[in-house]
C-alpha positions, 0 to 999 in steps of 0.5 A: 520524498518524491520531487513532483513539479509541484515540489516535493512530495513525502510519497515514495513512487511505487519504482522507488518502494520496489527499489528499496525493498530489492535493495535492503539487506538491513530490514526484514520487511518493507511495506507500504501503504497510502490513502486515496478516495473511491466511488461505490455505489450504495443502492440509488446513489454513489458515495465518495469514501477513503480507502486504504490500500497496502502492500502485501509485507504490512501484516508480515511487519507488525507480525500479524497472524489471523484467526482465519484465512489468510493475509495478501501475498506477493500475488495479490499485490497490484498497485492501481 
């Protein structure tokens, strides 16, 4: 939970994940995910979606392999 000035929140800020995952020695895996809203632009006109976003541990914890290239890496990893 995150204690906003709104109240609390069931949101982990990006500095208590990283907190969490540097300290755990109980866990294999820490992954994160959350939910927000983008704009693209589909040919003459914009549309409002839901995208999902991820960080790079979430295929490692569910043990997901692919078929063919490859899941993200610490690299790839940049919250916006």
């Amino acid at each position: 939970m995150t204690t906003a000035p709104e109240g609390c929140v069931p949101l982990a800020s990006e500095a208590k994940f990283n907190a969490w995952r540097s300290l755990t020695s109980t866990f294999d895996h820490i992954a994160a995910f959350r939910f927000t809203l983008t704009n693209i632009n589909a040919a003459d006109h914009f549309e409002r979606i839901t995208v999902g976003e991820v960080s790079a541990e979430l295929f490692a914890l569910f043990g997901a392999r692919t078929q063919t290239g490859r899941t993200f890496s610490a690299a790839d990893h940049v919250w916006y």
